[in-house]
mmCIF file as Biopython writes it, N, C-alpha, C and O atoms, coordinates in Angstrom:
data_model
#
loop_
_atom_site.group_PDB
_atom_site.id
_atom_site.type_symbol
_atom_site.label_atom_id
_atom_site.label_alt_id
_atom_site.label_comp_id
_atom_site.label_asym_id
_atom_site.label_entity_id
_atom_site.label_seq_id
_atom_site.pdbx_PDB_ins_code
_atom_site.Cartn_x
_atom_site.Cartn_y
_atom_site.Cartn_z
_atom_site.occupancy
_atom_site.B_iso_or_equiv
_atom_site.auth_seq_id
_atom_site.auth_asym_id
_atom_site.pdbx_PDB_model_num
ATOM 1   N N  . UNK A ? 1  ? -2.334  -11.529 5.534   1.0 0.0 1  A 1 
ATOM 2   C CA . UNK A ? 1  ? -3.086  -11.084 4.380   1.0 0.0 1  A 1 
ATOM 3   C C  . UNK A ? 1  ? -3.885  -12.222 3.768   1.0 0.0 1  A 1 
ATOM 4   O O  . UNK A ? 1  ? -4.931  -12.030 3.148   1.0 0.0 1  A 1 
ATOM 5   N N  . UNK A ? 2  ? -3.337  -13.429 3.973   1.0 0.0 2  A 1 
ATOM 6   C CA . UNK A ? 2  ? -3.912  -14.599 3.490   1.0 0.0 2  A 1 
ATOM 7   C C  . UNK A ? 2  ? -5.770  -14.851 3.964   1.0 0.0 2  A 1 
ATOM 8   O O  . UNK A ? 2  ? -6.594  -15.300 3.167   1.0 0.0 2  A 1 
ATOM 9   N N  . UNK A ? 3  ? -6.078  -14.462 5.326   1.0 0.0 3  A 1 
ATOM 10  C CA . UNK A ? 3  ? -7.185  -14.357 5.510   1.0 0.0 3  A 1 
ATOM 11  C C  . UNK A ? 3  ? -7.908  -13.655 5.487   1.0 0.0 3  A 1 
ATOM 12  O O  . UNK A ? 3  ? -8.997  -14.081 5.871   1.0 0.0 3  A 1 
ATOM 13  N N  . UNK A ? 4  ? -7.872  -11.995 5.010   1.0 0.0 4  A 1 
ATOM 14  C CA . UNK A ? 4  ? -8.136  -10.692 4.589   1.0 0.0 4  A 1 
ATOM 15  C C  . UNK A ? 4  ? -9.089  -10.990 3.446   1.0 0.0 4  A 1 
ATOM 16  O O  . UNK A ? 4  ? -8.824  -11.623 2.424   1.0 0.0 4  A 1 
ATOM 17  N N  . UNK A ? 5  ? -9.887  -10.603 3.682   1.0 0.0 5  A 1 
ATOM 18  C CA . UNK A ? 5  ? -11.439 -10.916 2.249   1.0 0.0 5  A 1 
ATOM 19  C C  . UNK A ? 5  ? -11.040 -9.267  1.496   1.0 0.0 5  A 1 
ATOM 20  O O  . UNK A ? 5  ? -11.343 -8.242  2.107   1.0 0.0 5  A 1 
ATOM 21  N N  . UNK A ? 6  ? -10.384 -9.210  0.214   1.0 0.0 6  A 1 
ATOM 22  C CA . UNK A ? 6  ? -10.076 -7.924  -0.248  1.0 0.0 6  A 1 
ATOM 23  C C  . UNK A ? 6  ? -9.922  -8.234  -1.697  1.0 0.0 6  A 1 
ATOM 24  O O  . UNK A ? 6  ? -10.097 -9.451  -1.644  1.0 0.0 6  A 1 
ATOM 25  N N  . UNK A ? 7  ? -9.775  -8.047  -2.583  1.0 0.0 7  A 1 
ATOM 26  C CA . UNK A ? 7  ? -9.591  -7.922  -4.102  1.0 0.0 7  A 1 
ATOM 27  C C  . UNK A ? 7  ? -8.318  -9.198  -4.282  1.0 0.0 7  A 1 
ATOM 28  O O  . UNK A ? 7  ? -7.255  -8.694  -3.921  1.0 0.0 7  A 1 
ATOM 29  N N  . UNK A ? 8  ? -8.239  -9.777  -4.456  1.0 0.0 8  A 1 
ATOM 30  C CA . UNK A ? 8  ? -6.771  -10.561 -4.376  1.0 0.0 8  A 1 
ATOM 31  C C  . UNK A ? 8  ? -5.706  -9.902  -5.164  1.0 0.0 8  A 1 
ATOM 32  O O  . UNK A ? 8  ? -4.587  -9.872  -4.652  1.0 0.0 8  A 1 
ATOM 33  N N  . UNK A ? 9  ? -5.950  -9.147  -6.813  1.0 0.0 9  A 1 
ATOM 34  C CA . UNK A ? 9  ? -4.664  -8.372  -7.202  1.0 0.0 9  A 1 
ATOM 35  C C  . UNK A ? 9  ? -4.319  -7.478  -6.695  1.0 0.0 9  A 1 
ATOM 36  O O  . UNK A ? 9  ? -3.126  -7.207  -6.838  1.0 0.0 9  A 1 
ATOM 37  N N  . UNK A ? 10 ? -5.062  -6.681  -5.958  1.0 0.0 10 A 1 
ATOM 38  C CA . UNK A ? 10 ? -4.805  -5.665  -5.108  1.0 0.0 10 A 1 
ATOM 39  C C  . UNK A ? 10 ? -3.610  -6.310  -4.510  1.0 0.0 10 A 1 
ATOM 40  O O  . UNK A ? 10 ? -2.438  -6.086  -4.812  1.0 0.0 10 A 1 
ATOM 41  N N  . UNK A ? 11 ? -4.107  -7.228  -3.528  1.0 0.0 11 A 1 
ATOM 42  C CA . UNK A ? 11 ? -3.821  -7.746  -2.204  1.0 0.0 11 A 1 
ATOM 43  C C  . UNK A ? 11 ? -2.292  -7.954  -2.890  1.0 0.0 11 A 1 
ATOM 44  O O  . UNK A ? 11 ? -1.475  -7.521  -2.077  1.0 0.0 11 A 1 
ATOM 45  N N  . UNK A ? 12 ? -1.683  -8.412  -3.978  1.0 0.0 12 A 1 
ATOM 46  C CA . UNK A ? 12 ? -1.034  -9.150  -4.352  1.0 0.0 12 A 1 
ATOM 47  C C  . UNK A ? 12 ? -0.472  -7.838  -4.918  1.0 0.0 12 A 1 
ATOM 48  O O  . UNK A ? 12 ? -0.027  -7.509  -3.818  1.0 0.0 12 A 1 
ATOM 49  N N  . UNK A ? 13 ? -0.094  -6.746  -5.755  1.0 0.0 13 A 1 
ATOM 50  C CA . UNK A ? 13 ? 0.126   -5.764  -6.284  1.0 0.0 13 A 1 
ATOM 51  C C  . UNK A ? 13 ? 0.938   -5.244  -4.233  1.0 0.0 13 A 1 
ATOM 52  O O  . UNK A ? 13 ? 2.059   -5.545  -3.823  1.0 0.0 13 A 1 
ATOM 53  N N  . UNK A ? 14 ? 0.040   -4.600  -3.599  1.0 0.0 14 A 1 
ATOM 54  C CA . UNK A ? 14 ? 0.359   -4.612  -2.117  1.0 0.0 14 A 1 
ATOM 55  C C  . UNK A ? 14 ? 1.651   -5.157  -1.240  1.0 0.0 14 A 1 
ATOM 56  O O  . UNK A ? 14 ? 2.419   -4.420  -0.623  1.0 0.0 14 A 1 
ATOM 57  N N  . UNK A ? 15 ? 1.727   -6.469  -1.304  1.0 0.0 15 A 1 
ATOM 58  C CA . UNK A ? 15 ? 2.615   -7.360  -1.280  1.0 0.0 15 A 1 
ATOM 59  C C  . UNK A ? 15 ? 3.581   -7.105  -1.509  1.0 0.0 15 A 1 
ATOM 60  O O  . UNK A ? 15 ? 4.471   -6.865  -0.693  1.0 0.0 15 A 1 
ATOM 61  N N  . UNK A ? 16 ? 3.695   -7.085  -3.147  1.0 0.0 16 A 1 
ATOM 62  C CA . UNK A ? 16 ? 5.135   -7.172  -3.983  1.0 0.0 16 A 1 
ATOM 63  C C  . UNK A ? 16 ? 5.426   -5.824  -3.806  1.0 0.0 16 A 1 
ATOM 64  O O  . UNK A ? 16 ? 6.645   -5.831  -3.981  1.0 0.0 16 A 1 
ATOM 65  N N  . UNK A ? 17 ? 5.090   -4.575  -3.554  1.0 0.0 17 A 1 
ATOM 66  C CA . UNK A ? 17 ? 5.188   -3.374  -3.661  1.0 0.0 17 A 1 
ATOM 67  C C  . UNK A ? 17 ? 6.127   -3.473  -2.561  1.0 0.0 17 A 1 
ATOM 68  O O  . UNK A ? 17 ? 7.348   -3.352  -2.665  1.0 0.0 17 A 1 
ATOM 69  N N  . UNK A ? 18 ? 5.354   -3.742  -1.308  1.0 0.0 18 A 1 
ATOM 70  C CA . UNK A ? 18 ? 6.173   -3.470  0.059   1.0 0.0 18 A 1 
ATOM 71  C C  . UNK A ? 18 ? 7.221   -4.449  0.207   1.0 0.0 18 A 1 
ATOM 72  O O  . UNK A ? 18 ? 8.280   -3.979  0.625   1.0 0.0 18 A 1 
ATOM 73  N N  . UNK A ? 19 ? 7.204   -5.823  -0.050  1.0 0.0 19 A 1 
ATOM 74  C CA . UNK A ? 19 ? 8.557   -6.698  -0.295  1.0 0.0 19 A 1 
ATOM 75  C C  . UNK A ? 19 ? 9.820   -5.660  -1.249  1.0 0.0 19 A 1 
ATOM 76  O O  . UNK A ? 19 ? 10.883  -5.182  -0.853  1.0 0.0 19 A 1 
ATOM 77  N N  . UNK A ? 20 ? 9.449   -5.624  -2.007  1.0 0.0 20 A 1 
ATOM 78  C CA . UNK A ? 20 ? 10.726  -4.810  -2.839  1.0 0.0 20 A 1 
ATOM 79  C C  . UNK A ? 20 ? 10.910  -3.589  -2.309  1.0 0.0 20 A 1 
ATOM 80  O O  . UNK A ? 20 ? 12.084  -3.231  -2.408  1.0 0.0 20 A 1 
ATOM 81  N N  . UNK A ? 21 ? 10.126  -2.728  -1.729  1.0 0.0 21 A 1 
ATOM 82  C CA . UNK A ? 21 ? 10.844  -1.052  -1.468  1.0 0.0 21 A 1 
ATOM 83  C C  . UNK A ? 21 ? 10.841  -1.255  0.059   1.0 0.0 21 A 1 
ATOM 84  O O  . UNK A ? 21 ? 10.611  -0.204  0.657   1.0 0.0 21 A 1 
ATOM 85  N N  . UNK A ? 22 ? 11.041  -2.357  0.868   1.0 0.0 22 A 1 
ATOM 86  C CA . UNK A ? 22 ? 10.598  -2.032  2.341   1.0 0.0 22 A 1 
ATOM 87  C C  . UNK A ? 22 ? 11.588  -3.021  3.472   1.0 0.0 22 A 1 
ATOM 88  O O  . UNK A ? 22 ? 11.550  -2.855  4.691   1.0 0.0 22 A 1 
ATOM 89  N N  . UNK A ? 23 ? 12.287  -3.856  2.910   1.0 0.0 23 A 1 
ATOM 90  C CA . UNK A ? 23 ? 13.205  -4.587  3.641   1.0 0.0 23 A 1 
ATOM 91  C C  . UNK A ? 23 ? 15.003  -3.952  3.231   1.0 0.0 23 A 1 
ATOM 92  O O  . UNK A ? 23 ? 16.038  -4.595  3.403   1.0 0.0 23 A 1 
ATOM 93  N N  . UNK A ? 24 ? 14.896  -2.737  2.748   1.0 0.0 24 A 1 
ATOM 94  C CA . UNK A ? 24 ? 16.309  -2.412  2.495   1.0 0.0 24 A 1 
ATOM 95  C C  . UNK A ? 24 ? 16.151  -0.356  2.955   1.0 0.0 24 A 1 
ATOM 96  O O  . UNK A ? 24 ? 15.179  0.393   2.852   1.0 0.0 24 A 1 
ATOM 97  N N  . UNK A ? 25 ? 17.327  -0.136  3.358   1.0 0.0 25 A 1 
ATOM 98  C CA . UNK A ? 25 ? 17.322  1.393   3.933   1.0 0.0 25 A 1 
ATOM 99  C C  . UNK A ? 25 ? 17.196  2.292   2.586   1.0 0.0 25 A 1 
ATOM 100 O O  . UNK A ? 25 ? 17.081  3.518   2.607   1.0 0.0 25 A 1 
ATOM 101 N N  . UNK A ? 26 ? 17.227  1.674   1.675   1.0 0.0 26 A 1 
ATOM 102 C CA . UNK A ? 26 ? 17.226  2.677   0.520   1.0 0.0 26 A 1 
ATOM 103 C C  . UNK A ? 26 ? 16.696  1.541   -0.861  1.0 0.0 26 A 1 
ATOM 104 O O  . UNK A ? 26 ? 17.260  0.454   -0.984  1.0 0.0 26 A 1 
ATOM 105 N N  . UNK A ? 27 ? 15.704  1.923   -1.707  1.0 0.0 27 A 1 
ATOM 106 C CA . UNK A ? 27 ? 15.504  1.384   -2.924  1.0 0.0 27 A 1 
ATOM 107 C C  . UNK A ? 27 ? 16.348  0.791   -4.141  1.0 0.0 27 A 1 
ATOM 108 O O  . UNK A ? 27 ? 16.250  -0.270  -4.757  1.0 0.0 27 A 1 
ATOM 109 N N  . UNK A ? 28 ? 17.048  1.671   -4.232  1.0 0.0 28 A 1 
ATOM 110 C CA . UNK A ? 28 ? 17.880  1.644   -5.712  1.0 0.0 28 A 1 
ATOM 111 C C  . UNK A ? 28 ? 18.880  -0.041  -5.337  1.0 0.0 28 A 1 
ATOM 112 O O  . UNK A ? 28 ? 19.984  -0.120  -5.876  1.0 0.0 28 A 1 
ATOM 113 N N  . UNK A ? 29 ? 18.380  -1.323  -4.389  1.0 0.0 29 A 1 
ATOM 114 C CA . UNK A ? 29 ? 19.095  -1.856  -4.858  1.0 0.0 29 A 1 
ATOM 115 C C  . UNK A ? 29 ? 19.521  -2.809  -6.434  1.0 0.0 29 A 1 
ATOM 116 O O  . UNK A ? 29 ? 18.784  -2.390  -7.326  1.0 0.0 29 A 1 
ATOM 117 N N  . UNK A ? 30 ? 19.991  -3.358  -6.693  1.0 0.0 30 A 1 
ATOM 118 C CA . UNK A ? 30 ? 20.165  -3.909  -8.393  1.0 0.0 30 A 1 
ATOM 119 C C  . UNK A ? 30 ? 19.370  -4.966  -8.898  1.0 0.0 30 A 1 
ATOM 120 O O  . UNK A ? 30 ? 19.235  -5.291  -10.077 1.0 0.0 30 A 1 
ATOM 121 N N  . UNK A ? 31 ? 18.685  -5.637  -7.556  1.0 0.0 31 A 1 
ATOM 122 C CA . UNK A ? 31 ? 17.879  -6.608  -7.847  1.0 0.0 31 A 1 
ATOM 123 C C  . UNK A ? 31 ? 16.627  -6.458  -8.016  1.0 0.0 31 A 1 
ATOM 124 O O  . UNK A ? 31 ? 15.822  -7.279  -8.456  1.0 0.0 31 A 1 
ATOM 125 N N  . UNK A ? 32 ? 16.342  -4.720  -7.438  1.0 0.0 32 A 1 
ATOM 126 C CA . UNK A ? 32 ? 14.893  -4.351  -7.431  1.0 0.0 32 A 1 
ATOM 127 C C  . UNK A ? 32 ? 14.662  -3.515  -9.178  1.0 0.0 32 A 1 
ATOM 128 O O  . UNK A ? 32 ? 15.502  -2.846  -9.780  1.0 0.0 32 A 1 
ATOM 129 N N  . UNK A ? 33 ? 13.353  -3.839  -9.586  1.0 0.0 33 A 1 
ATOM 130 C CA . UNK A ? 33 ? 13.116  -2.783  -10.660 1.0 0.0 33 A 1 
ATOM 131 C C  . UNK A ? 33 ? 12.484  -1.676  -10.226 1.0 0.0 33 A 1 
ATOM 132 O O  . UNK A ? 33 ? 11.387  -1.642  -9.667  1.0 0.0 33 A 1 
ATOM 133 N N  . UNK A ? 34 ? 13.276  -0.656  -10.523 1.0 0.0 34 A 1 
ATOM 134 C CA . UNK A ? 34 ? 12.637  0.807   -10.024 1.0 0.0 34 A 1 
ATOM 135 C C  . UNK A ? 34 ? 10.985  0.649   -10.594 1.0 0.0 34 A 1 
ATOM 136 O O  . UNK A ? 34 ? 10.074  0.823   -9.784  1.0 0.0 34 A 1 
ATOM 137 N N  . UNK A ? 35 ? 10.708  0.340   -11.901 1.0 0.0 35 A 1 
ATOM 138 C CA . UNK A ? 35 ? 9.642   0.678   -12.537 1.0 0.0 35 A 1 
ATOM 139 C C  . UNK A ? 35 ? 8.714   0.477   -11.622 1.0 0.0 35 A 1 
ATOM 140 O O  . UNK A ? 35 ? 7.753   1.247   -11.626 1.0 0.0 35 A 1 
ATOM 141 N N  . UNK A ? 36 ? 8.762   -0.368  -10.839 1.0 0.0 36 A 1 
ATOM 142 C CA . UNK A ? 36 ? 8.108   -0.279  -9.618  1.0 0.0 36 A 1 
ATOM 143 C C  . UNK A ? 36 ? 7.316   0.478   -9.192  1.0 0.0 36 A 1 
ATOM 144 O O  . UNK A ? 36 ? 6.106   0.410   -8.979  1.0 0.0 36 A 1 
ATOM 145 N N  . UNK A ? 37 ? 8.376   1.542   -9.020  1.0 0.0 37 A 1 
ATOM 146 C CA . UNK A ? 37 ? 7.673   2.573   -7.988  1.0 0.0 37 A 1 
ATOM 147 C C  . UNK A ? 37 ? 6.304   3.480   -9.073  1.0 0.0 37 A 1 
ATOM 148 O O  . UNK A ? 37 ? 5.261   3.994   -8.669  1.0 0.0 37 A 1 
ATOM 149 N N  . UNK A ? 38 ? 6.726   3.411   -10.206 1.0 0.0 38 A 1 
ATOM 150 C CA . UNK A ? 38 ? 5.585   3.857   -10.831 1.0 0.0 38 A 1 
ATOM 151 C C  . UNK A ? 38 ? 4.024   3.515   -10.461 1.0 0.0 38 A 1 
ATOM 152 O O  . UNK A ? 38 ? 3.019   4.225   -10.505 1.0 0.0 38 A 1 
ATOM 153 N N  . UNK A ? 39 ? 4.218   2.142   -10.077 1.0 0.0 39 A 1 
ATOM 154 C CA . UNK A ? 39 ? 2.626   1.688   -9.060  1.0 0.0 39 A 1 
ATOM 155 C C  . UNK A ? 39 ? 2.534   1.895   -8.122  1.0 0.0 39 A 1 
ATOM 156 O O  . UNK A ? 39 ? 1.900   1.171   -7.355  1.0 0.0 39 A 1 
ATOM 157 N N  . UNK A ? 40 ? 3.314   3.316   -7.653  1.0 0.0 40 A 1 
ATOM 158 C CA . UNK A ? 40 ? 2.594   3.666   -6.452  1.0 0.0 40 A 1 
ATOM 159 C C  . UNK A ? 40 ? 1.109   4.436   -5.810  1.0 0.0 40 A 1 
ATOM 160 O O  . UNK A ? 40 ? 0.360   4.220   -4.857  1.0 0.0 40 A 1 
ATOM 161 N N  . UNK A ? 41 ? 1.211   5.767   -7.293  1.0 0.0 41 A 1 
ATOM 162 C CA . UNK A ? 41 ? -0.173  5.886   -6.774  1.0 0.0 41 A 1 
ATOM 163 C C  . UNK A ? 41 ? -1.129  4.873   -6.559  1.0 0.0 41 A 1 
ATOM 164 O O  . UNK A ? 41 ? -1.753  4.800   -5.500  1.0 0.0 41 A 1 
ATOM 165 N N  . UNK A ? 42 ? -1.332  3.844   -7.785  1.0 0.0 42 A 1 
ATOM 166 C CA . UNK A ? 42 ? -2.363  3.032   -7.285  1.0 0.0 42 A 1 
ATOM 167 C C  . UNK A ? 42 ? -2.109  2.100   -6.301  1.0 0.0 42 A 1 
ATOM 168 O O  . UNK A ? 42 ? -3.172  1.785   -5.766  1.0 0.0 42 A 1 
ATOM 169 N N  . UNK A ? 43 ? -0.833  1.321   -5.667  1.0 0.0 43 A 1 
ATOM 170 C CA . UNK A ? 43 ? -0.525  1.100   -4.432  1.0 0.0 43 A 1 
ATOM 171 C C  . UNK A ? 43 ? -0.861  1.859   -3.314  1.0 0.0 43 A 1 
ATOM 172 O O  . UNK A ? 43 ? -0.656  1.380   -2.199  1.0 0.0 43 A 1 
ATOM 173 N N  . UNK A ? 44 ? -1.357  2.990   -3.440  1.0 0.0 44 A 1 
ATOM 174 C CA . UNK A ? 44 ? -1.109  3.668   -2.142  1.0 0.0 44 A 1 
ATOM 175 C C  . UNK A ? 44 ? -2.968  3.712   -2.133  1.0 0.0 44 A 1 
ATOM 176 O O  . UNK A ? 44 ? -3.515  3.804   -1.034  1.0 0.0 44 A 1 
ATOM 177 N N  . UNK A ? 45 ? -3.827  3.641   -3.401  1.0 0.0 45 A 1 
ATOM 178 C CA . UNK A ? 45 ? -4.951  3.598   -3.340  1.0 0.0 45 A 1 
ATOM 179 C C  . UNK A ? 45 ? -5.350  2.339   -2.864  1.0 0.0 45 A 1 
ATOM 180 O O  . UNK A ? 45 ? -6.090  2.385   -1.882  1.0 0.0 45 A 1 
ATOM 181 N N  . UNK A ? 46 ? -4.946  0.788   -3.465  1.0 0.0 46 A 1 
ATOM 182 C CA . UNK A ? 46 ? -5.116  0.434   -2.979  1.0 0.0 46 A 1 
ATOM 183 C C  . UNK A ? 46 ? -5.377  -0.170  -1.560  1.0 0.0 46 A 1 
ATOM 184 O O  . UNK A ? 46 ? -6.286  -0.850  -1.085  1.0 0.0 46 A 1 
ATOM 185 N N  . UNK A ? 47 ? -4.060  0.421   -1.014  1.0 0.0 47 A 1 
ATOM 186 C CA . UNK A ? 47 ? -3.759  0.530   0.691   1.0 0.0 47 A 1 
ATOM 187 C C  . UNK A ? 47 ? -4.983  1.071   1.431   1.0 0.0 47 A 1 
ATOM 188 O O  . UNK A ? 47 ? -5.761  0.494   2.191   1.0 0.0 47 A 1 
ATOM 189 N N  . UNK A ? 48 ? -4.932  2.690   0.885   1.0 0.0 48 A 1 
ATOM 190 C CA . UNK A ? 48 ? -6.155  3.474   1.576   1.0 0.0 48 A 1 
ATOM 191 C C  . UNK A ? 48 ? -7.860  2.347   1.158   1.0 0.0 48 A 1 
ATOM 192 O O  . UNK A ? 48 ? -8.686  2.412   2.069   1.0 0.0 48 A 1 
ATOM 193 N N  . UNK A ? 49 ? -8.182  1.666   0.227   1.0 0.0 49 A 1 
ATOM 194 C CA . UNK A ? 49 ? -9.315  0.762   0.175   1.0 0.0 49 A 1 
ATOM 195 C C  . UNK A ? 49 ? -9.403  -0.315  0.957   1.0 0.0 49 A 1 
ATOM 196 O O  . UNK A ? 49 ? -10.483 -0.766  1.339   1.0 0.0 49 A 1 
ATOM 197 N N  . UNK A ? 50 ? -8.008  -0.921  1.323   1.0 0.0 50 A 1 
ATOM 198 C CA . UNK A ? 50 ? -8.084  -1.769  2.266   1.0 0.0 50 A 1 
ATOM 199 C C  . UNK A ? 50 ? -8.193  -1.459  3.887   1.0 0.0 50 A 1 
ATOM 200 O O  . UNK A ? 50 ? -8.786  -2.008  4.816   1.0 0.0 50 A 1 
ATOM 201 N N  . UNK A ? 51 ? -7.269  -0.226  3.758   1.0 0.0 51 A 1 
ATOM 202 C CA . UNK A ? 51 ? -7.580  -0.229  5.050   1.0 0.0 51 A 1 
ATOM 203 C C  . UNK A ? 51 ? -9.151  0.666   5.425   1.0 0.0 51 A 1 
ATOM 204 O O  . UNK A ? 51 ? -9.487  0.875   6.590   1.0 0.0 51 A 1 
ATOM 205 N N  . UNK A ? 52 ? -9.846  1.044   4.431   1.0 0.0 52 A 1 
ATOM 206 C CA . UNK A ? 52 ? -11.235 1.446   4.540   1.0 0.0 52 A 1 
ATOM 207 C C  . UNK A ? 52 ? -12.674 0.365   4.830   1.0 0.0 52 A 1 
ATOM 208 O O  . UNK A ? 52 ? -13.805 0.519   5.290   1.0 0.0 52 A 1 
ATOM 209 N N  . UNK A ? 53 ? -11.836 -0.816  4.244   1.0 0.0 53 A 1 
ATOM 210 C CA . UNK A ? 53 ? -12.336 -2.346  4.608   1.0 0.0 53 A 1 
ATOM 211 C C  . UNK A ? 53 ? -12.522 -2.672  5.433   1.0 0.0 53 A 1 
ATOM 212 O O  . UNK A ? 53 ? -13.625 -2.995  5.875   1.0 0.0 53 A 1 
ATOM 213 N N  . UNK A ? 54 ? -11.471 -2.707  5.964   1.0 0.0 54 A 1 
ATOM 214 C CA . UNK A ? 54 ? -11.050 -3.017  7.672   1.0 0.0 54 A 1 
ATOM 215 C C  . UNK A ? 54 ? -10.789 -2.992  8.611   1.0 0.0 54 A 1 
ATOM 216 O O  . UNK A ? 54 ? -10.663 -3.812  9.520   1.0 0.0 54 A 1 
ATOM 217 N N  . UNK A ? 55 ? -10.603 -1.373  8.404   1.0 0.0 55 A 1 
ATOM 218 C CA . UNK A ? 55 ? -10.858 -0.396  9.657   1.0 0.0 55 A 1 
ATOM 219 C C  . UNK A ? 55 ? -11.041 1.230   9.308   1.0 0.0 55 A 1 
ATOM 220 O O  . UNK A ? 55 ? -10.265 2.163   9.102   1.0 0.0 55 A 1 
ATOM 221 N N  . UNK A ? 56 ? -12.529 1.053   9.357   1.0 0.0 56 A 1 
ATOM 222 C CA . UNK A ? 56 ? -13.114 2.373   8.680   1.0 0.0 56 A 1 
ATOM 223 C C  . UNK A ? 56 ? -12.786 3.789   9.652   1.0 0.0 56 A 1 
ATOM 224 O O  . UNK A ? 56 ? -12.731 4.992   9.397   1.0 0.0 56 A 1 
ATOM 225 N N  . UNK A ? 57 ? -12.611 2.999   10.838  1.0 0.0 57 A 1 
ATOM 226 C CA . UNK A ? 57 ? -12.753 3.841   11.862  1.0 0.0 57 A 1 
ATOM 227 C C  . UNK A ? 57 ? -11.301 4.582   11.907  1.0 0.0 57 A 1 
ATOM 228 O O  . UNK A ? 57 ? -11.267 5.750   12.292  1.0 0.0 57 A 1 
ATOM 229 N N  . UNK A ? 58 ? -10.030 3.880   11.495  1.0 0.0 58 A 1 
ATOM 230 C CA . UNK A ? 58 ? -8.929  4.334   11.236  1.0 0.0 58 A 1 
ATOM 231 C C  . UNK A ? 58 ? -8.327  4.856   9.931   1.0 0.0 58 A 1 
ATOM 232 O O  . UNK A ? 58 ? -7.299  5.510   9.755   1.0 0.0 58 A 1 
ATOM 233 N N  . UNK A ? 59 ? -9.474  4.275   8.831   1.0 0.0 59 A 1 
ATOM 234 C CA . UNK A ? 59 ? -9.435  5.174   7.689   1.0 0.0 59 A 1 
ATOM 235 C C  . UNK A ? 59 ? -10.496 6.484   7.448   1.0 0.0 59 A 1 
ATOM 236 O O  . UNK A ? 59 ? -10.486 7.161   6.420   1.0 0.0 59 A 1 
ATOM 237 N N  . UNK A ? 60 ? -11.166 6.648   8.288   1.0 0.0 60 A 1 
ATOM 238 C CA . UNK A ? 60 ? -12.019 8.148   8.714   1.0 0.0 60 A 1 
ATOM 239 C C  . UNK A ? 60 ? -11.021 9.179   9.247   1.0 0.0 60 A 1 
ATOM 240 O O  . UNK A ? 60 ? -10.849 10.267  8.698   1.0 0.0 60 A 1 
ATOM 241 N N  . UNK A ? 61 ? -10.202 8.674   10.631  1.0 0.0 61 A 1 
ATOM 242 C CA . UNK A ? 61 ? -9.296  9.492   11.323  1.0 0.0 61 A 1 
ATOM 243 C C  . UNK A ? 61 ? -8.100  9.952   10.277  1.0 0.0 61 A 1 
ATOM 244 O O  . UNK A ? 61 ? -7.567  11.058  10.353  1.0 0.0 61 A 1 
ATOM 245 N N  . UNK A ? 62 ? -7.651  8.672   9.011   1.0 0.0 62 A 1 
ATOM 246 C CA . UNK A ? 62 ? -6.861  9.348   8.853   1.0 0.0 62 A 1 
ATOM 247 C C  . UNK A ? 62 ? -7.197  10.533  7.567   1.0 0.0 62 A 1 
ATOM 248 O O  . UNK A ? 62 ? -6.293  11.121  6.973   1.0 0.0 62 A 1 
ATOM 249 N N  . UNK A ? 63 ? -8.726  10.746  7.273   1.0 0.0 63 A 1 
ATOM 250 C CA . UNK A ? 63 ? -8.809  11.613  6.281   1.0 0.0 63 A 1 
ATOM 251 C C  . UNK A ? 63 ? -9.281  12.554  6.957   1.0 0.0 63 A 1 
ATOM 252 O O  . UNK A ? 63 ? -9.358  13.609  6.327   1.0 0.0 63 A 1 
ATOM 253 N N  . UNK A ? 64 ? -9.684  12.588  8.161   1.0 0.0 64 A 1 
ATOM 254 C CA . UNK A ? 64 ? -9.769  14.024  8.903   1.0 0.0 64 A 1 
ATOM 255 C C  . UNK A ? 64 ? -8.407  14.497  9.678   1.0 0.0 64 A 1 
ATOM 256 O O  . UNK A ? 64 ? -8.479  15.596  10.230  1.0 0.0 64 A 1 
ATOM 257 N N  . UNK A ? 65 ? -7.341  13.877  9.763   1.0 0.0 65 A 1 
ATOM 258 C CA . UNK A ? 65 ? -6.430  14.709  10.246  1.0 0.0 65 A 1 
ATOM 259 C C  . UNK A ? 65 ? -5.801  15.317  8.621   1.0 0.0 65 A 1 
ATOM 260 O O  . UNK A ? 65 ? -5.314  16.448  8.616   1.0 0.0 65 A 1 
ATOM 261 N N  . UNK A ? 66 ? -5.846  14.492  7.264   1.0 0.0 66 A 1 
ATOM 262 C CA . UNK A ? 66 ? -5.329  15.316  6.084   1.0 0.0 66 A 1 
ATOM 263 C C  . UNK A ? 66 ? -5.989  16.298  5.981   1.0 0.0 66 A 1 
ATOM 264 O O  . UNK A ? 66 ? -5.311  17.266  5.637   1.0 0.0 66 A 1 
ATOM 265 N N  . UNK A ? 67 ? -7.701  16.633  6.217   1.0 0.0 67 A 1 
ATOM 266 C CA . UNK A ? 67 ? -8.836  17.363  5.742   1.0 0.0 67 A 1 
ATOM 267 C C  . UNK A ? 67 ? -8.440  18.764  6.660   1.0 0.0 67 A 1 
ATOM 268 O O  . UNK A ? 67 ? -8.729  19.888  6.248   1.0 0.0 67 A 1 
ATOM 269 N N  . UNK A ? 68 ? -7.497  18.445  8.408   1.0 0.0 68 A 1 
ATOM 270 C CA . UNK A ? 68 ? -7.251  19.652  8.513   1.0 0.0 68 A 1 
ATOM 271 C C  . UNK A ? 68 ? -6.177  20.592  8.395   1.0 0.0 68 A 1 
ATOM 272 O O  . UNK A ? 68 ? -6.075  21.673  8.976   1.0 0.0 68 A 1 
ATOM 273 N N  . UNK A ? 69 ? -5.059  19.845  7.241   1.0 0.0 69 A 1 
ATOM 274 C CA . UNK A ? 69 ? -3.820  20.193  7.238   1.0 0.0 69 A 1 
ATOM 275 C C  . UNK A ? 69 ? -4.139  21.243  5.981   1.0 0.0 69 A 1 
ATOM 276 O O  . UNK A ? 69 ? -3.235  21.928  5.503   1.0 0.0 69 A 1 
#
């Protein structure tokens, strides 16, 4: 991510999101703050902008396979 040309709080919001909910089988551990997860919609926007950055071609595919569900 360090060489990724993208918003840096994004980039950094991104990061900390997936470090805390993504190295354990389940969330709720005691060290994590749930409040967290409240930044997910815009975590998950951000995600979809980055990966529209940097691979348009895989962020096209993935709004035409939602567009035909």
């Amino acid at each position: 991510m360090s060489k990724v040309e993208f918003d840096p709080a994004k980039k950094t919001r991104l990061l900390r999101f997936l470090h805390v909910h993504s190295h354990h089988d389940r969330v709720a551990d005691p060290e994590h703050d749930l409040s967290t997860l409240s930044e997910a919609p815009q975590v998950f926007s951000d995600l979809l902008g980055l990966m529209h950055a940097l691979d348009e071609g895989h962020y096209k595919g993935l709004v035409a396979s939602i567009q035909q569900q």
